[in-house]
C-alpha positions, 0 to 999 in steps of 0.5 A: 349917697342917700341912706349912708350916714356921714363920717362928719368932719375928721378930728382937727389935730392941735398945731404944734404950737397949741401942743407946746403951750398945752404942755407949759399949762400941764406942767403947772407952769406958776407954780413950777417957775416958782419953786424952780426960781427959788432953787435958783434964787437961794442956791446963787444968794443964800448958799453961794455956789456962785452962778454956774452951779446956780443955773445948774441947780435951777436945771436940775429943779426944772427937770423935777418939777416938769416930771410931777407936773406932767405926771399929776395931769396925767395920772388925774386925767381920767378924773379931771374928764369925769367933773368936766375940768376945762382948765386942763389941757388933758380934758380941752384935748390939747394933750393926750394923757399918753403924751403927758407920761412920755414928757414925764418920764423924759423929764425925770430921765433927764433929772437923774444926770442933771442932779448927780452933777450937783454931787452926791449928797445934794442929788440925794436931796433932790432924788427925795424932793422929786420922789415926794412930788410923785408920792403925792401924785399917787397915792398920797394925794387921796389920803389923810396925809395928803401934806406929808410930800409938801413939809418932806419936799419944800423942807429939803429943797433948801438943802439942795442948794446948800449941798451943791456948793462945791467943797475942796477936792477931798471934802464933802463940800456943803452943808445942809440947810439950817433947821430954821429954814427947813422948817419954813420951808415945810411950813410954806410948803403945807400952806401951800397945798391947802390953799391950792387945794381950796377952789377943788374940794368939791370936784375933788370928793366927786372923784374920790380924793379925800387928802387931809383938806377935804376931811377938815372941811373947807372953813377949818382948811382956810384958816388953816392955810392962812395960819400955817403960811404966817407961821412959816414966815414967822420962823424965817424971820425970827430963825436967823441970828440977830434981830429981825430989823425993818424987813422983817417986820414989813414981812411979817405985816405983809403975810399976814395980811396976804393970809388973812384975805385968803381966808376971807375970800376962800370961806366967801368965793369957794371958787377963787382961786385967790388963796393960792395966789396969795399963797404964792405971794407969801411964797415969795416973801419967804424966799426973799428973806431966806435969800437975804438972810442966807 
């Protein structure tokens, strides 16, 4: 009817499909695989807790990090719509910020059995790894220690592996990780969060977030990252007994290679998101080694 203004065409809903995958990308599905497998990786090679209690340990690191991949893009949703972030399915429309929580939530729910299952000690262990995740989430993300939850969360994870090995039946079973490997995995853990942060520092300080990156400044976060990943190698491969052999060697030539054309392509391509990558390939070098050397 003339002079009556129209409703326009009514809101498509996304298929079930779409929200499915919308859900995989909310989670951080690279990095979530990553730490996931690595958990795997370690728990079946390293600490021999033989293949059931592997896929359990795998399960139970799945769980935690779909809870803080869901919770993050939910918690930053308001700010990833206000600088416009498309690559996020909460500002695409795909997801809904109230369908991140309840996936989040659900997750961590279905953590807490998959985790006692390990034992005692080792859900303890995952309880702080999970609980790091969360904390950086909120508060900690907009703050100058921005990279605490990465060194508590990535040195523990280890240890959740080697707790869960079953003991007799009077006995503690595992044991924790040893202190080279804690530390690598702090280290690596650090290097990652100032390379992934990189390609987001601008975006990032629009919204209010000043975690320890954003104060250092991009240069100084760069080759920070690439230092600290390098390092992190450096004391996987030179903390085990014994020398470091051919492996090792390779390693460590590897990484620093990787870290040092992340550094160059952060300080050239702000917008790369390279670092990470490469992050995420000396990631796998650790794990590698670690898995090797036990």
């Amino acid at each position: 009817m003339s002079g009556v203004p129209s409703a326009g065409p009514a809101p498509v809903r996304p298929s079930a499909g779409r929200r499915a995958l919308a859900l995989v990308r909310a989670a951080h599905a690279p990095p979530a695989a990553a730490v996931t497998l690595f958990a795997g990786a370690y728990a079946a090679g390293a600490a021999g807790t033989g293949a059931a209690r592997a896929a359990l340990v795998t399960l139970a690191v799945l769980a935690g990090q779909l809870s803080v991949g869901w919770s993050n893009d939910w918690l930053d949703a308001g700010r990833d719509r206000a600088v416009g972030r498309r690559d996020k399915p909460v500002v695409t429309g795909a997801v809904t910020p109230g369908a991140l929580r309840t996936a989040a939530l659900v997750a961590l729910v279905a953590c807490v059995p998959l985790s006692l299952a390990l034992g005692a000690r080792a859900a303890l262990a995952h309880a702080v790894f999970v609980a790091a995740g969360w904390v950086y989430n909120r508060p900690l993300k907009a703050t100058v220690g921005s990279w605490l939850p990465y060194a508590v969360a990535f040195g523990i994870l280890p240890s959740v592996a080697t707790l869960a090995v079953p003991g007799p039946p009077a006995g503690p079973g595992g044991a924790w990780a040893p202190v080279w490997a804690t530390a690598g995995g702090a280290l690596l853990g650090v290097g990652a969060h100032l390379a992934n942060v990189l390609p987001d520092l601008e975006d990032d300080a629009a919204t209010g977030v000043r975690g320890l990156p954003h104060r250092l400044g991009r240069r100084v976060t760069a080759v920070g990252a690439a230092l600290v990943l390098l390092v992190a190698v450096l004391v996987v491969v030179l903390g085990p007994p014994g020398s470091p052999g051919t492996a090792g060697t390779a390693a460590l030539v590897g990484a620093a290679a990787l870290a040092g054309s992340a550094a160059v392509v952060a300080l050239r391509r702000p917008s790369s998101r390279f670092p990470f990558s490469a992050a995420m390939a000396v990631a796998t070098l650790v794990v590698v080694l670690l898995v090797a050397t036990g």
